[in-house]
N, C-alpha and C positions, 0 to 999 in steps of 0.2 A: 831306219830313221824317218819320220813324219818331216815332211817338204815344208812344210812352214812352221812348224814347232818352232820356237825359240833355243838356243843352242849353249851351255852352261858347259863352260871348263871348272873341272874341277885340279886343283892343283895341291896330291896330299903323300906323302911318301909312306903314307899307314895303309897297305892296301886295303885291311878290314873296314878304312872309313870311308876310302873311291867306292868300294862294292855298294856298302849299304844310300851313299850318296846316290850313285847313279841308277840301282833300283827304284831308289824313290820318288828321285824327280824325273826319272821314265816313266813311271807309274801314274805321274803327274801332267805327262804331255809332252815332256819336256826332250829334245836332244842334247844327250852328255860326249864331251871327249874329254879325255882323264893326264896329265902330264906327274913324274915323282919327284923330279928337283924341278929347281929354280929356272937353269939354263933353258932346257926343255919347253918350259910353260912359257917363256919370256917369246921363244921363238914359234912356241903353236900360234900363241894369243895374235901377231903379227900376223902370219901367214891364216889362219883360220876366223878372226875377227870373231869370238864367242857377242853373245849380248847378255852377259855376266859370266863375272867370273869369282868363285869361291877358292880363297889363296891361302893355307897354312904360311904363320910367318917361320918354323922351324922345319927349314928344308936344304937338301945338300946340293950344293955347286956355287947356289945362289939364294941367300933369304927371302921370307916371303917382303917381307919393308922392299929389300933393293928390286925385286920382281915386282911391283905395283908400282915402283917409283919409275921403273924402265918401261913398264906398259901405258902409262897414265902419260906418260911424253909422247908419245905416239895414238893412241886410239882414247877416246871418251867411249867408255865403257865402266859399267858398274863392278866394282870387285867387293866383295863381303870375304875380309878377315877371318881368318880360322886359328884361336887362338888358346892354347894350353895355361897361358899364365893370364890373371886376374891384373897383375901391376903390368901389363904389357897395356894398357886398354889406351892410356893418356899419350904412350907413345904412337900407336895407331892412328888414333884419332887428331893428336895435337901437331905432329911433323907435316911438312909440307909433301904428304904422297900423295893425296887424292884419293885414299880408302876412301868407299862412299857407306862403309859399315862393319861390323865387326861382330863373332857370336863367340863365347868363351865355351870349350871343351869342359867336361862331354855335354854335349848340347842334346837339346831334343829334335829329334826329325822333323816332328810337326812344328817346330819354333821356327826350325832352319829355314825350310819352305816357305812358309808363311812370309820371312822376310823376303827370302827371294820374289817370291810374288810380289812384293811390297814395292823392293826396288824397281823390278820391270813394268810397274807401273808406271813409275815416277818415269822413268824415260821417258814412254808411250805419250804421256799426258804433257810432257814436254815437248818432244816431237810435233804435237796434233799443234800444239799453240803454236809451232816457229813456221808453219807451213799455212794456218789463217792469215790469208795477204799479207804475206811478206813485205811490200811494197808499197801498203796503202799507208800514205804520208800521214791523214789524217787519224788513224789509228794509232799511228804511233807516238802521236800528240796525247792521243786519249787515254792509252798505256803509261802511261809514268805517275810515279809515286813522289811526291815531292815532301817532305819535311822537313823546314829549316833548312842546313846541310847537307842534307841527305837525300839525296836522289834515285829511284832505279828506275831504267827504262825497261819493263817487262816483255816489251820485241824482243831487243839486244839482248836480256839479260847482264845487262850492264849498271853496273851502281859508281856513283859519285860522291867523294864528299868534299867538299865547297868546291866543284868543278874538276876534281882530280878524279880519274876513273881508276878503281879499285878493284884488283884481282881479285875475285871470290869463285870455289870452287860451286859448284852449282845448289849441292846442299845446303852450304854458307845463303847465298842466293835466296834461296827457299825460305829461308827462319825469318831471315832480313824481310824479305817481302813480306808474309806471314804479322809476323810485326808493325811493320810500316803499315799498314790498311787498315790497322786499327789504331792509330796513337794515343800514347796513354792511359791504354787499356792494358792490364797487365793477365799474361797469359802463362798458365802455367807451365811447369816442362811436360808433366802428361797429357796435356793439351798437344804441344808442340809435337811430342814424339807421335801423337795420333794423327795428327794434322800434317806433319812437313813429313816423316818419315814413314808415314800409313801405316805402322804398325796398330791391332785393333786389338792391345791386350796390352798392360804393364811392360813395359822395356825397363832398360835400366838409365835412370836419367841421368846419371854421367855423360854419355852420351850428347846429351842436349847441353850440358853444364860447359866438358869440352871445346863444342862447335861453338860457342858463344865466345869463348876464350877467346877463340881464333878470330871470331869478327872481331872484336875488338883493341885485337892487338894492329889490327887491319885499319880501323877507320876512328880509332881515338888519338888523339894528341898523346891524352896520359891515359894509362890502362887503368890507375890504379884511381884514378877519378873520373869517370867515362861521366860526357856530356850526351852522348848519343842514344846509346843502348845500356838501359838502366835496369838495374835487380832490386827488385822486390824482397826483401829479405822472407825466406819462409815460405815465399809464395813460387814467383818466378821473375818473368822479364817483360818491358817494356820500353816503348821509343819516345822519347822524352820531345814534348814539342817547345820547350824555351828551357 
């Protein structure tokens, strides 16, 4: 194992898919430890702290859903979904786990990685910002995004709306920010999935359609008439400034 390589659990009861997983993103840099059920991975992830983790949701002792939802109370870490069924995706993505991504079987190697890469970016690049003076008061005056209702403070990572602070998992965070910097600009979801999810190629923009859902069931009165974060029909989305 390389000492500072980055450390990827993978969590899959098909050993054909741990083998060719952990060939690849060894071949990539990368340090792999491998778990076949639920239970298992629930308890490496705790004691071994991966910095991603790739989770099949059909596995025995313990699903992969309830294995993300028990790891995600405990560690911030990235998990990427491994997932057999197409109508599973809304589920992944719209429950309150904290998947920070998903890839639909049989997938391609090179796609897989790629996202990986993708995600350990999005850490890194968040990390490097919470550690730029922490502390400096005036900075974090000059951090914030303000729109009408709508506030985030990009220190904290914290958003408001008319003064209420609003749980959003960090990818939520991302889009929201993403948006808010430019109001009234409307930006598409391939925009977004290159922009907020780094991916640098066609994803599927479900995905981004999803994560959207979710803010907005978060930070509108009425979903079904959102004041805040508005669609484009055809196009995509945007932050509405009146």
């Amino acid at each position: 194992m390389e000492r500072d390589a980055k450390t990827i659990l993978i969590v899959d009861d098909e050993q054909p898919i741990v083998d060719i997983l952990v060939y690849n993103l060894e071949k990539e840099g990368y340090n792999t430890i491998s778990a076949s059920d639920g239970v298992t991975a629930v308890n490496m992830a705790l004691e071994k702290k991966p910095d991603l983790i790739l989770l099949d949701i059909m596995l025995p002792k313990m699903d992969g859903l309830s294995v993300c939802k028990r790891i995600k109370n405990s560690l911030n870490v990235p998990i990427l979904m491994l997932t057999a069924k197409d109508s599973e995706i809304d589920k992944i993505l719209g429950l309150e786990l904290g998947a920070d991504d998903y890839i639909t079987k049989p997938f391609s190697v090179r796609e897989l990685v790629a996202r990986v890469k993708a995600n350990l970016r999005k850490v890194e690049a968040v990390t490097s910002m919470q550690t730029v003076n922490p502390n400096n008061e005036n900075q974090k005056k000059e951090n914030k995004i303000v729109v009408n209702d709508l506030e985030l403070d990009l220190d904290k990572f914290e958003v408001k709306v008319r003064g209420e602070i609003i749980d959003l998992t960090l990818r939520e965070f991302e889009v929201l920010k993403f948006l808010a910097s430019q109001p009234e600009q409307v930006v598409t979801r391939e925009t977004l999935l290159e922009k907020v999810w780094g991916y640098e190629y066609y994803g599927d923009i479900r995905t981004v359609d999803v994560t959207v859902r979710r803010i907005r069931e978060k930070i509108e009165k009425d979903t079904s008439i959102p004041k805040i974060l508005i669609t484009k029909r055809g196009v995509g989305y945007y932050i509405a400034t009146k």
